[in-house]
C-alpha positions in Angstrom: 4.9 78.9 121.3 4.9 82.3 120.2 8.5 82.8 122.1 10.0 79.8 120.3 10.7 77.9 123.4 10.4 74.4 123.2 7.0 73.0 124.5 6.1 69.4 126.0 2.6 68.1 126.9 0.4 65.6 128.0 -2.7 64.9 126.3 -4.9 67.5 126.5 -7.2 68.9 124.1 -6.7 72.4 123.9 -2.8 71.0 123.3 -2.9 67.5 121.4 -5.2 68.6 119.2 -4.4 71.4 117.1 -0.5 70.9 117.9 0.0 67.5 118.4 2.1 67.3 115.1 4.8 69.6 116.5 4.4 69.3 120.1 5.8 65.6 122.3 2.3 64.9 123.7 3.4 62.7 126.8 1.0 61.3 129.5 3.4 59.3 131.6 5.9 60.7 133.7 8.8 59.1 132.6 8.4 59.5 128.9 7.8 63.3 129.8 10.6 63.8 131.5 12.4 62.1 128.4 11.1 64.3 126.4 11.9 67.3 128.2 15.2 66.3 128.2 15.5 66.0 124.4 14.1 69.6 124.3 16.7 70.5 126.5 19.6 69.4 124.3 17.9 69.6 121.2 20.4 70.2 118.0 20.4 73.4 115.9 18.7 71.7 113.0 15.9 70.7 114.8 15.5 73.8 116.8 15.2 75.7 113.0 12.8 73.2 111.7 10.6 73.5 114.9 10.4 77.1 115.3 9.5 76.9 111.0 6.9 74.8 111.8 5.5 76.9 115.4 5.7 79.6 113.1 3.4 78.2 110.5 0.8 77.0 113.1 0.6 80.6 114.8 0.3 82.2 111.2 -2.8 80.3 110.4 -4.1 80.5 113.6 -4.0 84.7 114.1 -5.9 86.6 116.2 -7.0 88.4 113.2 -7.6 85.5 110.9 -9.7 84.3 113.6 -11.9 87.6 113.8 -12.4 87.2 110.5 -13.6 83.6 110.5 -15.9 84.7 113.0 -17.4 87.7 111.2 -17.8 85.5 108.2 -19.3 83.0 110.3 -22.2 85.7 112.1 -22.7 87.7 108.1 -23.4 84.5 106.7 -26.6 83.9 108.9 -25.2 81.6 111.1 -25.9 83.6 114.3 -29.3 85.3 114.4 -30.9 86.7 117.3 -33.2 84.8 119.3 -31.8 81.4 117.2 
C-alpha cells in the first residue's frame, strides 16, 4: 500500500478489515482474477482517488501514531505488572 500499487484480496482479516473500504476483497477465483484485471487497466482518475484514499489509511495508521496509542494505553494503567 505504501508504494501505491494497486492491491487485491481475499477475505482475510488482517486485509478486509481495516482496508476493506479501499481494497476489492475477492474470495472466488474468477471474481479475483476480474478484479485484478480492473487494477490492471484502471483509469487515471481512479488511480488519483485510490492512492488519496491509501494515503489517508497509512496516515492514521503510522508507526508512530501507533507507539503513541500504546504508550497512552500502558501510562493509563492499563498494563501493570503481574495483572
Amino acid at each position: 500500500m505504501a508504494a501505491g500499487k494497486p492491491i487485491v484480496s481475499t477475505s482475510i482479516t488482517d486485509v478486509s478489515v481495516p482496508y476493506g473500504r479501499i481494497v476489492p476483497i475477492e474470495d472466488e477465483p474468477q471474481r479475483f482474477a476480474a478484479a485484478c484485471q480492473e487494477a490492471i487497466v484502471e483509469s487515471t482518475t481512479h488511480r488519483v482517488q485510490r492512492i488519496a484514499k491509501m494515503n489517508a489509511v497509512l496516515a492514521s495508521a503510522s508507526m508512530e501514531k501507533i507507539l503513541i496509542q500504546s504508550e497512552q494505553f500502558s501510562f493509563n494503567g492499563h498494563c501493570r505488572k503481574g495483572a
